[in-house]
N, C-alpha and C positions, 0 to 999 in steps of 0.2 A: 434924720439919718439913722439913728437908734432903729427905728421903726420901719425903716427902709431893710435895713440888715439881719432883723427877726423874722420880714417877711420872705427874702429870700434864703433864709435859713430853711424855712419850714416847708418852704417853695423843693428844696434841695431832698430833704429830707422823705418830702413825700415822693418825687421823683426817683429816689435810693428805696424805697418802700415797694413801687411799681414797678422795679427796675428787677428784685429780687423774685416779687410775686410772677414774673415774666419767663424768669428764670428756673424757677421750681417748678411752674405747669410745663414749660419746654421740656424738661427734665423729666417729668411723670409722662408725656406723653411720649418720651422715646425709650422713657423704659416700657411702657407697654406694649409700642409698635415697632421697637427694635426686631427685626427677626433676623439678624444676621447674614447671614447665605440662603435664607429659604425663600424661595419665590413663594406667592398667594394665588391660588387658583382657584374659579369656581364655575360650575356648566351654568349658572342663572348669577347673571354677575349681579353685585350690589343688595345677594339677597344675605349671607353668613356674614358672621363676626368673626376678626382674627384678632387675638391680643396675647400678650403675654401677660399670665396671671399670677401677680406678687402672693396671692391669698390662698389660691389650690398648688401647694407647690408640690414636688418630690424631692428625695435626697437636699430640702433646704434652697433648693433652687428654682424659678420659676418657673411653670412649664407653659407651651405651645396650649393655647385653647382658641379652638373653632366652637360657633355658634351657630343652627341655624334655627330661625323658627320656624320656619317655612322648608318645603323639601329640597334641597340641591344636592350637589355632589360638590366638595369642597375640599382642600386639600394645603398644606405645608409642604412644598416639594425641591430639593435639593439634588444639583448636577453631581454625580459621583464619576469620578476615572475608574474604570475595572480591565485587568488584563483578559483577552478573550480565552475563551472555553475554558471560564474556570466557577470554583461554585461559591457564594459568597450570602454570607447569614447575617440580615439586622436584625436588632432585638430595639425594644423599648420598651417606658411603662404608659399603661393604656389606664383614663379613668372613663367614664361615660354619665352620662343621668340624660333618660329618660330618652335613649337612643331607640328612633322607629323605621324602619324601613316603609319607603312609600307603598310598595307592594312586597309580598310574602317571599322573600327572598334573605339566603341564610349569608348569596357572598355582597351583600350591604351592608355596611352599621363603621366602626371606627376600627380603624383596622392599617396595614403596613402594604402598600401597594408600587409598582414600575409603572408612572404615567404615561395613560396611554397605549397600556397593554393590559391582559386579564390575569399575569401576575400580578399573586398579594398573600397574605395574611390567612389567619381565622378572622372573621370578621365579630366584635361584639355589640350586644345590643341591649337594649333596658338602661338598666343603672346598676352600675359595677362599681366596686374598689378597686385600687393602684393592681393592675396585673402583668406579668410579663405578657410578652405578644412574641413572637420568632415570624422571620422570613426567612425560608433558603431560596436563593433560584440561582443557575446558571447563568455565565453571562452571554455565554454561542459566542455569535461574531461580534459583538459587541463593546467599543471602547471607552462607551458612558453612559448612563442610563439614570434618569428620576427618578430618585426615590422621595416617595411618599406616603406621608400620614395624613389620613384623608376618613373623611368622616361623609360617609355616601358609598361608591364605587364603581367601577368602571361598568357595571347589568345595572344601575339604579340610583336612587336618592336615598337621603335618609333625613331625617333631624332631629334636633336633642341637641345637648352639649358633650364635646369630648374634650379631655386634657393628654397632651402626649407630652413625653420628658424622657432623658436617660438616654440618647438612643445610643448607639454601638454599631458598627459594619467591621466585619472578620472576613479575611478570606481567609479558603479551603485548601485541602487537596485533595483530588482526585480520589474516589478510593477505588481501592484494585484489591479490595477482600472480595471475592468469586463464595463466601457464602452468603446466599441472599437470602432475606424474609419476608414473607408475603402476609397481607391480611386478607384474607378471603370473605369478606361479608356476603351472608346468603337476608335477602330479604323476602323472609316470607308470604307478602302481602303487596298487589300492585294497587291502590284504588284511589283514582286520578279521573279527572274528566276529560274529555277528548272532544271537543266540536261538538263540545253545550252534551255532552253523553259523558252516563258515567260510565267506567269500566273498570271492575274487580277482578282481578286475579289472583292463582295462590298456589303456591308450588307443595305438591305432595310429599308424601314422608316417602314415596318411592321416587322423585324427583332431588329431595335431601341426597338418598342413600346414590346414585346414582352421579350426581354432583360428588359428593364425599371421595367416590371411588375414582373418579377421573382426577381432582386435588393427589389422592395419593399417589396412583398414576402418572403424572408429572412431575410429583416428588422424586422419584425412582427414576425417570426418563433425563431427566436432569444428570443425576451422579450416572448412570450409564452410558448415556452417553457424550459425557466428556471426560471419559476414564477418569472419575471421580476429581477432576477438575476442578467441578462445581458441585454446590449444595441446595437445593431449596426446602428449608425449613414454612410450610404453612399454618399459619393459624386458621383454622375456621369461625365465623360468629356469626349467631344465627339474628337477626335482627326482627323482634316482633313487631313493632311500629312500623304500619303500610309506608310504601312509598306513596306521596300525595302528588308528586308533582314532577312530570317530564319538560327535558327542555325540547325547542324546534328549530329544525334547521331547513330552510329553503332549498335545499339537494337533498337533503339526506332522510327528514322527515322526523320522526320524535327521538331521542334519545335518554341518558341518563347522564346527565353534569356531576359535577363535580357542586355545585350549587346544592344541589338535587336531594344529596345524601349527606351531607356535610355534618349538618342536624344531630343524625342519629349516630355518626360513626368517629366525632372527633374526641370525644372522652376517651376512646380506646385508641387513637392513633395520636393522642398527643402523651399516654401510659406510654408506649411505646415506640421500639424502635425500625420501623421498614423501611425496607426498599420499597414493595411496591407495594399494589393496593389491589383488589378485583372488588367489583361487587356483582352480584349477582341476581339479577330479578324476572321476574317471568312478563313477557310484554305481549305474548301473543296464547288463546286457548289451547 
């Protein structure tokens, strides 16, 4: 009987042992696969890691990490309600290691995107520390829209690892300040290939001064005519680094993206503060 009652003791015991150890891995595995409200998305399913990471954290708390070894386009993405025609800015903190784009493209790598459309972010790539990231976009007619942190993009692939954390969504208001600021980037240098040809171009110091004169020109055309209304303040910057790389569009034929230039002109557009943006490059002799 004695021996009866030792053995379902330790019978008990063990059972309370595996009962706990059952209990701690359920535990670890939904802290790391908890994601809250964020759906999981990926163009190559079953090929990225999603987890939430207790080890890389920010602000003390865990962040969002995607992994892929392989190229995809992968994403944390969250239903938001926005009232329409209004403007509305996420921010978060962005880490990366050893972020690549599959092809040479600047709007790929870990970055703040509207799933399913070419709103997003700067996009970063390499291996980075904790950094802010900003999106603003409008929302038009729109009464909800995905937002997402997404490690790839809606032109491409990428893979590496990123960690996102921190995020924030602000709405706006409209602004109705009528004086504007423009960045005028001149690039000096087009050399790009075109259907397996290379082709260089380059705008002259009389195509500069003539450029120049038409900026100021608009300046002045501006306050005159909207009986001093309006303002436009230009900056000009001259961009030595060719442009390497035209996008193509099936109507319309080459153009210059926003991808395009990104590269060269966001040191100076993330200093500051525009409205708009021009750039300027010579695409034909």
């Amino acid at each position: 009987m004695e021996q009866t009652k030792k053995t379902h003791k330790i019978s008990y015991l063990i059972t309370l042992a595996l009962l706990f150890s059952l209990l701690y891995f359920a535990y670890q595995y939904y802290q790391t696969n908890n994601f809250g409200d964020y759906i999981r998305s990926e163009a190559n399913i079953y090929t990225s890691q999603f987890s939430r990471d207790k080890e890389t954290k920010y602000n003390n708390k865990k962040s969002y990490k995607i992994e892929s070894q392989e190229y995809n386009d992968a994403m944390f993405y969250k239903k938001i309600k926005v009232n329409k025609n209004q403007p509305y800015k996420v921010t978060c903190m962005a880490k990366t290691n050893e972020v690549q784009a599959k092809e040479e493209n600047s709007g790929v790598g870990a970055q703040i995107s509207i799933e399913g459309t070419t709103e997003r972010s700067v996009a970063i790539s390499g291996t980075q520390d904790w950094q802010k990231i900003e999106f603003i976009f409008n929302s038009k007619d729109r009464e909800e829209v995905n937002i997402g942190f997404r490690l790839g993009g809606y032109l491409g692939e990428a893979k590496g690892e990123a960690w996102f954390a921190d995020f924030t969504i602000e709405e706006g208001m409209l602004e109705q300040d009528n004086n504007w600021k423009f960045a005028c980037f001149i690039f000096k240098t087009t050399d790009v290939t075109l259907n397996e040809k290379q082709v260089k171009l380059s705008v002259t110091q009389s195509d500069i001064n003539d450029i120049t004169n038409t900026i100021n020109l608009f300046e002045k055309s501006c306050e005159s005519l909207s009986n001093g209304k309006v303002s436009a303040k230009c900056d000009i910057y001259g961009i030595d680094t060719p442009l390497s790389k035209l996008s193509y569009d099936n109507e319309f034929g080459y153009y210059v993206a926003a991808e395009d230039i990104e590269n060269q002109i966001k040191d100076v557009i993330s200093a500051n503060d525009y409205d708009h943006i021009f750039a300027i490059v010579r695409l034909r002799r």
